[in-house]
C-alpha positions as a Markdown table, in Angstrom:
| # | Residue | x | y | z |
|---|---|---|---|---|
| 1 | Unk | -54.3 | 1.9 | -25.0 |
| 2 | Unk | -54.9 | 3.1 | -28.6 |
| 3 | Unk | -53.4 | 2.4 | -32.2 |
| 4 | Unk | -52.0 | 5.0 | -34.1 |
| 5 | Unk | -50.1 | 6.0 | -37.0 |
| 6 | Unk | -46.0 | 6.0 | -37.1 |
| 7 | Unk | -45.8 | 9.7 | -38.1 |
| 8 | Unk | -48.5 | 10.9 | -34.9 |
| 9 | Unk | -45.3 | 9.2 | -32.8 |
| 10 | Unk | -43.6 | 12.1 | -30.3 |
| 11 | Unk | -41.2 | 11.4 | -27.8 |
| 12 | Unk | -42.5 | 11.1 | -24.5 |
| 13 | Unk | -44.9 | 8.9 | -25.5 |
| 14 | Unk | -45.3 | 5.0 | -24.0 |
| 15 | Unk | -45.5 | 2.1 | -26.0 |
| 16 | Unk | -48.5 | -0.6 | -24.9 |
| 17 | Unk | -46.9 | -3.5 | -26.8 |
| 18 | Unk | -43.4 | -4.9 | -28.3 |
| 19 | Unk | -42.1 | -3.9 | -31.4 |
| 20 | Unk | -41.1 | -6.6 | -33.6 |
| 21 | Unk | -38.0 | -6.0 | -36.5 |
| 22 | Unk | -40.3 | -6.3 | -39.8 |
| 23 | Unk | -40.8 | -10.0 | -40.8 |
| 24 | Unk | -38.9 | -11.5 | -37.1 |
| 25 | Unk | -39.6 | -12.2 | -34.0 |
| 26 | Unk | -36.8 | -10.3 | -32.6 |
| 27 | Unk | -38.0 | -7.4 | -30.4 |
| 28 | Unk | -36.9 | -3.9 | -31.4 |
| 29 | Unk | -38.4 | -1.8 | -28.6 |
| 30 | Unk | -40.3 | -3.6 | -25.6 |
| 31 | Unk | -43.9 | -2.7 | -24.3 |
| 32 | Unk | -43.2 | -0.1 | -21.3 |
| 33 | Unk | -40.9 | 1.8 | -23.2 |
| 34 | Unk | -40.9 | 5.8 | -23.1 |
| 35 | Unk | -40.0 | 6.8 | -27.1 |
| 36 | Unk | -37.0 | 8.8 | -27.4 |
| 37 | Unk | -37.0 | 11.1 | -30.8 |
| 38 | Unk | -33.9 | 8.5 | -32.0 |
| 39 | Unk | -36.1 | 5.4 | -31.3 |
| 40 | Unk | -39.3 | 7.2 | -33.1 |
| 41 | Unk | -37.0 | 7.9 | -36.3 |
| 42 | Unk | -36.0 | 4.0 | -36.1 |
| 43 | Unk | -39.5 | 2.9 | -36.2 |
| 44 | Unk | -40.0 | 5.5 | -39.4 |
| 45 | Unk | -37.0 | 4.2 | -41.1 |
| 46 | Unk | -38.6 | 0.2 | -41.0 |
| 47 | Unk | -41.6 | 1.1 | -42.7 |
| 48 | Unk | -43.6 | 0.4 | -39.3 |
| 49 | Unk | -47.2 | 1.8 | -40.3 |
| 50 | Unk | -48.5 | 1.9 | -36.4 |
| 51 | Unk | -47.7 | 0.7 | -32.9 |
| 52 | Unk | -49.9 | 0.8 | -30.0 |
| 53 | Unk | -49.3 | 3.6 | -27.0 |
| 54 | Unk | -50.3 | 3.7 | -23.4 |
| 55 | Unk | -52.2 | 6.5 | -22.3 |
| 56 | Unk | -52.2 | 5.5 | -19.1 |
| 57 | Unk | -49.0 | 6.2 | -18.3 |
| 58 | Unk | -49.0 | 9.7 | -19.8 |
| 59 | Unk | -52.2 | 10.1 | -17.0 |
| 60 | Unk | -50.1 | 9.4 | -14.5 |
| 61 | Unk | -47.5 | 12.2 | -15.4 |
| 62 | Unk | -49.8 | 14.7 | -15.1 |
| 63 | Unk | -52.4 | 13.6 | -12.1 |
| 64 | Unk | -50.9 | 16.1 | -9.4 |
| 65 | Unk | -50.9 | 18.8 | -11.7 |
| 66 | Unk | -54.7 | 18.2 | -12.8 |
| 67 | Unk | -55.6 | 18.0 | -9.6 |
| 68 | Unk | -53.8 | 21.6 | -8.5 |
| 69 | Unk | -55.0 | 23.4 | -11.6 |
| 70 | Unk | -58.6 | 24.0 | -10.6 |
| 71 | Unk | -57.5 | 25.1 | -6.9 |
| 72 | Unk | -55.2 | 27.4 | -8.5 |
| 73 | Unk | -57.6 | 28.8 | -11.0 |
| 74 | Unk | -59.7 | 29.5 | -8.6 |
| 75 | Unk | -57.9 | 31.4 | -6.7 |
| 76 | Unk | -56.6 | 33.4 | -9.0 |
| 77 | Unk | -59.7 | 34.4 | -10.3 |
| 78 | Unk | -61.1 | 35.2 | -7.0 |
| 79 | Unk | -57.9 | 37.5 | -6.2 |
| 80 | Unk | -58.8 | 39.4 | -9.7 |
| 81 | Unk | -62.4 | 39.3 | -8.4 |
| 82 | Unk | -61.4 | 41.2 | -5.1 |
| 83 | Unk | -59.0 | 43.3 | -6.4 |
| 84 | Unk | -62.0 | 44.3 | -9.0 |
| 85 | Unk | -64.4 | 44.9 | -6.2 |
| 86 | Unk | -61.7 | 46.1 | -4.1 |
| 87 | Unk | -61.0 | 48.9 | -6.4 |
| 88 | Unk | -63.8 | 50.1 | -8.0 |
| 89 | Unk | -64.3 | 53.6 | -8.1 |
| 90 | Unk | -68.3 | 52.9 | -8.2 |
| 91 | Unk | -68.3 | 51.0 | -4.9 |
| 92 | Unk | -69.3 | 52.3 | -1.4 |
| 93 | Unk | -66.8 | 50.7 | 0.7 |
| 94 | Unk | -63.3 | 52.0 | 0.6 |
| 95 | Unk | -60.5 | 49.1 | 0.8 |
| 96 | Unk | -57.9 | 49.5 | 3.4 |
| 97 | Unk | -53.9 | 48.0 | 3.6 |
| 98 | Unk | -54.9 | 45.5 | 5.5 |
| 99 | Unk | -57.2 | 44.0 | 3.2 |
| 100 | Unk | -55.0 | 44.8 | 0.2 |
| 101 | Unk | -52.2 | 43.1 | 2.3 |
| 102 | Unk | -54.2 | 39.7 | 2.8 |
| 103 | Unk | -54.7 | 39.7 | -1.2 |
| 104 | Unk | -51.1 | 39.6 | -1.6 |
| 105 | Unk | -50.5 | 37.2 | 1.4 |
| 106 | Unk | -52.9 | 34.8 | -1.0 |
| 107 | Unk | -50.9 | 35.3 | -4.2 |
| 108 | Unk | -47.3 | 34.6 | -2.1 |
| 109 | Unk | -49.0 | 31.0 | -0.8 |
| 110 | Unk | -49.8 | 30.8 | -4.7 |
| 111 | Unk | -46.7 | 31.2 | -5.8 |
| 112 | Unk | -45.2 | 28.7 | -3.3 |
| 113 | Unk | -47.6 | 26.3 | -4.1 |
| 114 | Unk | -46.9 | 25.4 | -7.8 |
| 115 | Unk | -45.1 | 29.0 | -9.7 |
| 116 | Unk | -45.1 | 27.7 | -13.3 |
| 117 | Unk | -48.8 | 26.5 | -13.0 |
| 118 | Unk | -49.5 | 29.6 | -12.2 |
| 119 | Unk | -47.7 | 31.4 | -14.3 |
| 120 | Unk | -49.2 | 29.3 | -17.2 |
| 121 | Unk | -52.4 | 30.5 | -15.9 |
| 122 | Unk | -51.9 | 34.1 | -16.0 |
| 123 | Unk | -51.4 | 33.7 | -19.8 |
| 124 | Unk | -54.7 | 32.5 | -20.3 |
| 125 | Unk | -56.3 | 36.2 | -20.7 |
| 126 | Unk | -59.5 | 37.9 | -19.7 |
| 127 | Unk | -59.9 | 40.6 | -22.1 |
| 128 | Unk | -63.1 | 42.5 | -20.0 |
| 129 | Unk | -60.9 | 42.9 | -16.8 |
| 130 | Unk | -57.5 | 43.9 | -18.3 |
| 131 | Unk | -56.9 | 46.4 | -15.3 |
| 132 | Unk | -57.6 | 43.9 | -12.7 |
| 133 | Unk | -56.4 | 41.2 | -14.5 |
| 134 | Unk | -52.8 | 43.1 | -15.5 |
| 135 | Unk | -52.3 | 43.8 | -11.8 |
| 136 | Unk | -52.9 | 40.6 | -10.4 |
| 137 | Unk | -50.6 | 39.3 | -13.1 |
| 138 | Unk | -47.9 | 41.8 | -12.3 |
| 139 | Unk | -48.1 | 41.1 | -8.7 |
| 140 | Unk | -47.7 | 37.4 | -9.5 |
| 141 | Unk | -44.6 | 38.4 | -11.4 |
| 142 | Unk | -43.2 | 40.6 | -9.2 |
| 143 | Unk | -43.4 | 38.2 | -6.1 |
| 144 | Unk | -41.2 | 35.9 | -8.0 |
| 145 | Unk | -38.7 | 38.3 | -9.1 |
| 146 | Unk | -38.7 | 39.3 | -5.3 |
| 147 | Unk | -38.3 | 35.8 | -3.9 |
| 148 | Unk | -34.9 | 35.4 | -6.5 |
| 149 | Unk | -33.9 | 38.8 | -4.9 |
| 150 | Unk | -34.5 | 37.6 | -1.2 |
| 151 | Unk | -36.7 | 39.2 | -0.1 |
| 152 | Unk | -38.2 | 38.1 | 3.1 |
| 153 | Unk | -42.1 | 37.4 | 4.2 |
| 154 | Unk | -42.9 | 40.8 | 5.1 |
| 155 | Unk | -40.9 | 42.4 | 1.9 |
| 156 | Unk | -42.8 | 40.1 | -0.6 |
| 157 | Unk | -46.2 | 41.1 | 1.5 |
| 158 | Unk | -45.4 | 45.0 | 1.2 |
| 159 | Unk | -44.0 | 44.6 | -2.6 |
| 160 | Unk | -47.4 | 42.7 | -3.8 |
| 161 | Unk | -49.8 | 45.3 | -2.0 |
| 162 | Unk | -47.9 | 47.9 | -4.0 |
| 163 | Unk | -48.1 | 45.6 | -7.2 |
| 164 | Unk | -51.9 | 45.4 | -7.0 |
| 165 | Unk | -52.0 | 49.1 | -6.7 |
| 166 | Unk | -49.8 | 50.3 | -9.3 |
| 167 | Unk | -52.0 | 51.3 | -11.6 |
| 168 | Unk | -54.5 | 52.6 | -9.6 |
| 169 | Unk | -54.5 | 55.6 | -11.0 |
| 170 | Unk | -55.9 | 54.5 | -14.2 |
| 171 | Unk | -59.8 | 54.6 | -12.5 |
| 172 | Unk | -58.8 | 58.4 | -12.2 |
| 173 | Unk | -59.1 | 58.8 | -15.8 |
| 174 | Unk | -62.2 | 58.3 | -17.7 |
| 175 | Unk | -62.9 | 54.8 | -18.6 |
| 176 | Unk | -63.3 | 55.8 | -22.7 |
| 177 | Unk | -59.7 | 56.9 | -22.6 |
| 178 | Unk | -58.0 | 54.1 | -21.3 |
| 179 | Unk | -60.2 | 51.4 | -23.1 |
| 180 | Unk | -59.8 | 53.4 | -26.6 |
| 181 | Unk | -60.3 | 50.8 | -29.4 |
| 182 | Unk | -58.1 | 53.5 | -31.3 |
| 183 | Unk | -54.8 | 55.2 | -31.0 |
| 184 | Unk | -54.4 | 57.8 | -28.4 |
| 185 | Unk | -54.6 | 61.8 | -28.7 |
| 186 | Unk | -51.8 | 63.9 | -27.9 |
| 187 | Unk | -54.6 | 65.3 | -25.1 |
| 188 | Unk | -55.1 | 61.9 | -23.8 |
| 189 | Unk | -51.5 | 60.6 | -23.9 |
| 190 | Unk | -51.1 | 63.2 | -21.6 |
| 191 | Unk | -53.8 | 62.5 | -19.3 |
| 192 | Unk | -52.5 | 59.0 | -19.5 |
| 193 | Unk | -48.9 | 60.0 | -18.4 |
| 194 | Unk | -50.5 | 61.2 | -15.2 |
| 195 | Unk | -52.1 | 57.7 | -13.9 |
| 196 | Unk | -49.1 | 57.2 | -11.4 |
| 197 | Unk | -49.5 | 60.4 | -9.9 |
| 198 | Unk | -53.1 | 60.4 | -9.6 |
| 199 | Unk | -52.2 | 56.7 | -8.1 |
| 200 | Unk | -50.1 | 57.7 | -5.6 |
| 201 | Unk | -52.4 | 60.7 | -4.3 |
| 202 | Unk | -55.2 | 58.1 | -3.7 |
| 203 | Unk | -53.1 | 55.5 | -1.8 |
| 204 | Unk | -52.2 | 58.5 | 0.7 |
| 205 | Unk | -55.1 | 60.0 | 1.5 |
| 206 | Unk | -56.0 | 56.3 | 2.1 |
| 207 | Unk | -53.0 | 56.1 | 4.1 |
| 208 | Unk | -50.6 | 53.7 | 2.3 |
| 209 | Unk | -46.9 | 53.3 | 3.4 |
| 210 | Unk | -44.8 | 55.6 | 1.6 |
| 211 | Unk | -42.7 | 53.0 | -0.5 |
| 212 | Unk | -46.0 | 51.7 | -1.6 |
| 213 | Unk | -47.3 | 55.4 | -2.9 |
| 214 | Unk | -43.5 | 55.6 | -4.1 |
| 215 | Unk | -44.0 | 52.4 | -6.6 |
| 216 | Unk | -47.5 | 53.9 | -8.2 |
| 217 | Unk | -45.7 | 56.9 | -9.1 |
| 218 | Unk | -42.1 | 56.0 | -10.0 |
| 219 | Unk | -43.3 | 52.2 | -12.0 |
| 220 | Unk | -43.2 | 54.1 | -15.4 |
| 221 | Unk | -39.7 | 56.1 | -14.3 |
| 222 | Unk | -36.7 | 54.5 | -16.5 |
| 223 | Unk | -33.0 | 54.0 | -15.0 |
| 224 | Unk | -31.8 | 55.6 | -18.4 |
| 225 | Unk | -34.1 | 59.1 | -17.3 |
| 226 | Unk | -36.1 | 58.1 | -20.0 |
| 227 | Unk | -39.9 | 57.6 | -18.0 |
| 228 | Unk | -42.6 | 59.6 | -16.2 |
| 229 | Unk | -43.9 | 61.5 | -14.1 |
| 230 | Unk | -41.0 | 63.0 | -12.9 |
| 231 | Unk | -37.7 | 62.1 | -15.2 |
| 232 | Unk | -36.0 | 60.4 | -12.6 |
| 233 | Unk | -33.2 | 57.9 | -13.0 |
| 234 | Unk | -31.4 | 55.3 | -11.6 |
| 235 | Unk | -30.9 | 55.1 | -7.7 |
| 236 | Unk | -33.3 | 58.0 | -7.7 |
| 237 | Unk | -35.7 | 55.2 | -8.8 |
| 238 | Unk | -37.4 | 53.0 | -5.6 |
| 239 | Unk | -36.0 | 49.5 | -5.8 |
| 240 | Unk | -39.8 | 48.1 | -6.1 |
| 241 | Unk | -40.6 | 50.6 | -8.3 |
| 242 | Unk | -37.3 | 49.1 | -10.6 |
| 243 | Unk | -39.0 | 45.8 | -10.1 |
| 244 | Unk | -42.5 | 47.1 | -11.1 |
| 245 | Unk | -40.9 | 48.9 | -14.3 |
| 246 | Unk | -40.1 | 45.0 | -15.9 |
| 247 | Unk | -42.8 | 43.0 | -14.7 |
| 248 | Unk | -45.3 | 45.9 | -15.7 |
| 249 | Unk | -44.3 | 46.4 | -18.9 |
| 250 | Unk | -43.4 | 42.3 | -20.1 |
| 251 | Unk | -47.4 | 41.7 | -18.6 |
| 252 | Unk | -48.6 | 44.2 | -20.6 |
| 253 | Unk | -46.5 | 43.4 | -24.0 |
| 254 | Unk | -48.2 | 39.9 | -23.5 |
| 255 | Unk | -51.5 | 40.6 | -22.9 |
| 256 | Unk | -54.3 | 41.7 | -25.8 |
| 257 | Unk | -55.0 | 45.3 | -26.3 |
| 258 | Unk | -57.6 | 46.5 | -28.7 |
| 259 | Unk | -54.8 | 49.2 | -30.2 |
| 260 | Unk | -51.7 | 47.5 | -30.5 |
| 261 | Unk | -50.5 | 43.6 | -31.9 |
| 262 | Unk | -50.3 | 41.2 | -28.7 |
| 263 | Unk | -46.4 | 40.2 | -28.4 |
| 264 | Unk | -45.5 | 36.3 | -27.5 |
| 265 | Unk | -43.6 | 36.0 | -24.3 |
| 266 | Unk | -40.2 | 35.6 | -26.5 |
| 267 | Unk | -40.7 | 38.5 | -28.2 |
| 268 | Unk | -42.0 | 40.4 | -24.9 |
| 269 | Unk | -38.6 | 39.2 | -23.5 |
| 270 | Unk | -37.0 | 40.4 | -26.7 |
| 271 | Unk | -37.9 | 43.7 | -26.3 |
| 272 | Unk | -36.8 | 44.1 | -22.5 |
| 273 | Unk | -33.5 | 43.1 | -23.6 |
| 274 | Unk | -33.0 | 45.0 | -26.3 |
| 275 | Unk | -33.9 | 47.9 | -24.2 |
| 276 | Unk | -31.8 | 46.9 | -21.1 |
| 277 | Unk | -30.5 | 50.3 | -20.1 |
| 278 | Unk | -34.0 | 51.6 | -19.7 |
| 279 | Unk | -33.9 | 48.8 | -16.8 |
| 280 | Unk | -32.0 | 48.3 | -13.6 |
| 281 | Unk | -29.8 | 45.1 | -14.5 |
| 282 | Unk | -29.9 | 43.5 | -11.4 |
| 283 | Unk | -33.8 | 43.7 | -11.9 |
| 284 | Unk | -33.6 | 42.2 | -15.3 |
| 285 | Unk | -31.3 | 39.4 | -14.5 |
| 286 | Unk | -33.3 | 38.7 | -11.8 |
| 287 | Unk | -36.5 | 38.2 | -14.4 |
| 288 | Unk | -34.6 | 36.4 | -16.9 |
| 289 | Unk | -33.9 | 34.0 | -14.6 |
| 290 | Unk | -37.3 | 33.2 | -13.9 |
| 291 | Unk | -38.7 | 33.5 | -17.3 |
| 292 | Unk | -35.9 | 32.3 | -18.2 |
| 293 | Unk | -34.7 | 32.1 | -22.3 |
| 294 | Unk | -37.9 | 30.5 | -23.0 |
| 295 | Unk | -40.5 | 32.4 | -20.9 |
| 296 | Unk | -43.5 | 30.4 | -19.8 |
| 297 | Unk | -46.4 | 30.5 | -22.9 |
| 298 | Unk | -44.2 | 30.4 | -26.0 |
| 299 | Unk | -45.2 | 28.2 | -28.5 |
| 300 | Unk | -41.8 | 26.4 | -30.2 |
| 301 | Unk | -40.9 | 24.3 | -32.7 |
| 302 | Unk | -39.0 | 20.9 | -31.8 |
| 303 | Unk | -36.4 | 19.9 | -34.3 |
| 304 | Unk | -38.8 | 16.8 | -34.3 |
| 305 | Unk | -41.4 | 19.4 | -36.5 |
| 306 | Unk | -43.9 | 19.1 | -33.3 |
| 307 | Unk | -45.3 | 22.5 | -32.1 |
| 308 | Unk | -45.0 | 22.6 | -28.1 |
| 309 | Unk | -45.8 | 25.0 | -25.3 |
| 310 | Unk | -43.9 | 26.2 | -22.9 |
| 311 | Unk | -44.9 | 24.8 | -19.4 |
| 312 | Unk | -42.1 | 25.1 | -16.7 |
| 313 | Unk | -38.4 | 26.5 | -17.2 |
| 314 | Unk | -35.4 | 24.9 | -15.7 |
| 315 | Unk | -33.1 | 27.7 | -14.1 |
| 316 | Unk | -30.2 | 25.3 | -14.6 |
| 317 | Unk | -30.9 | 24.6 | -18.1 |
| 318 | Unk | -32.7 | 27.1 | -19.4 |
| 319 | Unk | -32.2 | 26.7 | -23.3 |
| 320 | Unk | -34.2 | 23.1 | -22.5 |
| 321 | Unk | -37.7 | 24.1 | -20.5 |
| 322 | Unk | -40.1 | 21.7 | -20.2 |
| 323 | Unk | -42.7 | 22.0 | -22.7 |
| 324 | Unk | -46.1 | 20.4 | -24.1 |
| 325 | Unk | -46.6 | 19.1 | -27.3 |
| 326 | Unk | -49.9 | 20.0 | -29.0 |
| 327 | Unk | -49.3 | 19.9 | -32.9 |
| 328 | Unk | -47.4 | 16.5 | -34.3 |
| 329 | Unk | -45.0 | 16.5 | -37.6 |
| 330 | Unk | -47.8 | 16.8 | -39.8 |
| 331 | Unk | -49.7 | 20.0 | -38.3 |
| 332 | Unk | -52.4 | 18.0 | -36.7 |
| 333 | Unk | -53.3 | 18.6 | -33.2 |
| 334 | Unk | -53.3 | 15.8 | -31.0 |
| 335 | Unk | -56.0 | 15.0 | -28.9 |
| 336 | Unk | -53.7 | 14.2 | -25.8 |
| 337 | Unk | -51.2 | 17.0 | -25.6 |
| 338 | Unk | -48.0 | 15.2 | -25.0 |
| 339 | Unk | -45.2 | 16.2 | -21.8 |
| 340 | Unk | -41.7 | 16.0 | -22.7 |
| 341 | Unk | -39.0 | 17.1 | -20.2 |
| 342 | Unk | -36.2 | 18.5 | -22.8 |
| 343 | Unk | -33.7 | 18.3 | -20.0 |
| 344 | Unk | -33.8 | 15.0 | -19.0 |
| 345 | Unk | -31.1 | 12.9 | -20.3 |
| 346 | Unk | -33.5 | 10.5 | -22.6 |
| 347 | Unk | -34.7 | 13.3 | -24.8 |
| 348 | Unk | -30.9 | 14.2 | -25.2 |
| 349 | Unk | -31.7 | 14.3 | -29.2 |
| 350 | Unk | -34.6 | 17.0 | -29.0 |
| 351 | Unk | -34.3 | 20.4 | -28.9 |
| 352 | Unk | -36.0 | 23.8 | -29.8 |
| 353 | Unk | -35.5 | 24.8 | -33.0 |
| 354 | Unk | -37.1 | 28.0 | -33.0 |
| 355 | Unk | -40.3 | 30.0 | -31.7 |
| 356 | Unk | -43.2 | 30.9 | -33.5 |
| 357 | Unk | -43.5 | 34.3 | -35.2 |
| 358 | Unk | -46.2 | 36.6 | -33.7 |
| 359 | Unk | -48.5 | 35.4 | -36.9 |
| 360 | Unk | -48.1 | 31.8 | -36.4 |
| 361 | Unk | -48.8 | 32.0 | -32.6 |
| 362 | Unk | -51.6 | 34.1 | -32.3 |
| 363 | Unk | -53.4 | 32.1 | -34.7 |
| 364 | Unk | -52.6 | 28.8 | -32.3 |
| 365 | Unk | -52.3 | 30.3 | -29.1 |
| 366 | Unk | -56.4 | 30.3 | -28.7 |
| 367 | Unk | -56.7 | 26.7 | -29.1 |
| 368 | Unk | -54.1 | 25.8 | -26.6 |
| 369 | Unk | -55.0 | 28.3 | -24.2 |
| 370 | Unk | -58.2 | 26.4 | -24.5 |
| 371 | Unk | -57.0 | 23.2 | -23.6 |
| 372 | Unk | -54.7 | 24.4 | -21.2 |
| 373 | Unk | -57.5 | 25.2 | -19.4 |
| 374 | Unk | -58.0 | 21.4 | -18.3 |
| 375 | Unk | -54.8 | 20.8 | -18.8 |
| 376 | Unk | -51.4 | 22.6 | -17.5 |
């Protein structure tokens, strides 16, 4: 229990004692009480200085998500671990499917046990393993989209070994190239365009199933005939290779590259839609609906004036995720984030005003990836 000031108030947070009308007795809002936005602005408009919250109660909130976090964390870094070990082209031992296969088993029983706790983690960025990283992200993404297609056990199995192989290709092509600081030559924009078929020459002569040699060479082909290697388009396009094409690119627009601005994940989102016919459409609907209109990681501004995170989407409300509050009214960051369901009926009243530019969240998104690395 702590005292604080009237304008650090934001809803979702539990008072510790009554609060009396100025100069009475009467009770305005009983200790026990979770503050609404409309009960907050109350308390403003009396003159109320401070009240006293419970922290206690906001513990409780998050308890089974503290105690997940650090089982998920690990085992997300161990899969980019193995895949990095797996894969490198300096190594003696040569992987094989069945190994690759058991990697993508672990990421399926990840995403079953908690997918938005994951999917906050892969947002949190390791900047020295961005191959590894990108295609344990993108396998994490695709086995979602998968599992809102229907695809069974074995499908999601087959489509994650592919998505941790997609860009195998890459370790074909000299490390300097593909970790430039700098734009690109014409000379090695072309060597670049020729990852996927590289890819898919290593997968075979290691033996791979042909759909998964088909998705490292066709997850850069476009439905509009737009991509590469090979121009192809639409239904000449694998299905898992479609898949690949969305998750691939959204991970990459969201993750930090030395030559280009790092998008936020409403921006990333953006740009998929505003390029929808480079995309199969049952593919993207199938991604919107689990990024939903606020994707996972976007930092947002609560008509309130509190900055707020992203931290689990409702697919049946999706213009009211859940979200974390980190910054109050006056730009001060609080030193207990605060959870506020915005589709529960109480915080009726609060809404998303609008997302941070690109500016505004890179300069934030540090320090909350920071702390969202204790807390979800």
């Amino acid at each position: 229990m702590k005292r604080i000031k009237t304008s650090q108030l934001t809803p979702g947070m539990w008072l510790a004692e009554d609060i009396f009308l100025p100069n009475t007795t009467v009770t305005l809002i009983g200790a026990g009480t979770e503050l609404t936005l409309e009960m907050i602005r109350r308390i403003e408009s009396l003159g109320i200085e401070t009240v006293r919250i419970d922290e206690a109660e906001e513990e409780k909130k998050d308890e089974k998500e503290r105690q997940l976090l650090p089982i998920l964390a690990e085992k997300h870094e161990r899969v980019i671990s193995a895949v990095e070990e797996l894969i490198d082209p300096s190594a003696d031992q040569s992987f094989e499917e069945e190994t690759v296969r058991n990697l993508a088993d672990d990421l399926l029983s990840q995403v079953e046990m908690d997918p938005s706790l994951l999917l906050n983690l892969t947002h949190i960025k390791a900047y020295d393993n961005y191959l590894f990283s990108h295609s344990v992200n993108v396998a994490i993404l695709t086995l979602m989209v998968g599992e809102v297609l229907g695809y069974t056990k074995l499908e999601l199995q087959e489509l994650g070994t592919a998505a941790l192989l997609h860009d195998l290709g890459m370790l074909s092509i000299p490390q300097e190239i593909w970790q430039k600081p700098g734009p690109l030559s014409p000379a090695e924009q072309e060597e670049i365009r020729k990852h996927p078929v590289y890819g898919e020459e290593l997968l075979r002569n290691k033996g791979f199933p042909e759909e998964v040699l088909k998705v490292a060479r066709e997850h850069h082909e476009r439905y509009d005939g737009s991509g590469y290697p090979d121009g192809k388009r639409e239904k000449e396009i694998s299905f898992k290779a479609r898949i690949l094409a969305v998750t691939d690119v959204y991970d990459a627009c969201i993750s930090y590259r030395p030559y280009r601005e790092q998008m936020t994940p409403q921006e990333a989102l953006a740009q998929l839609l505003a390029e929808k016919e480079k995309y199969d459409l049952v593919v993207l609907n199938a991604f919107v609906s689990v990024m939903a209109i606020y994707p996972i990681g976007s930092l947002v501004v609560l008509n309130s004036g509190e900055v707020a995170k992203v931290i689990r989407v409702s697919k049946n409300n999706p213009f009211r995720p859940e979200v974390r509050i980190y910054l109050d009214r006056a730009g001060n960051i609080l030193e207990q984030p605060l959870r506020v369901n915005l589709a529960d009926e109480k915080n009726h009243t609060l809404y998303i005003d609008k997302t941070l530019p690109a500016e505004e969240h890179k300069k934030l998104a540090a320090v909350i990836d920071e702390a969202s690395r204790d807390t979800p």
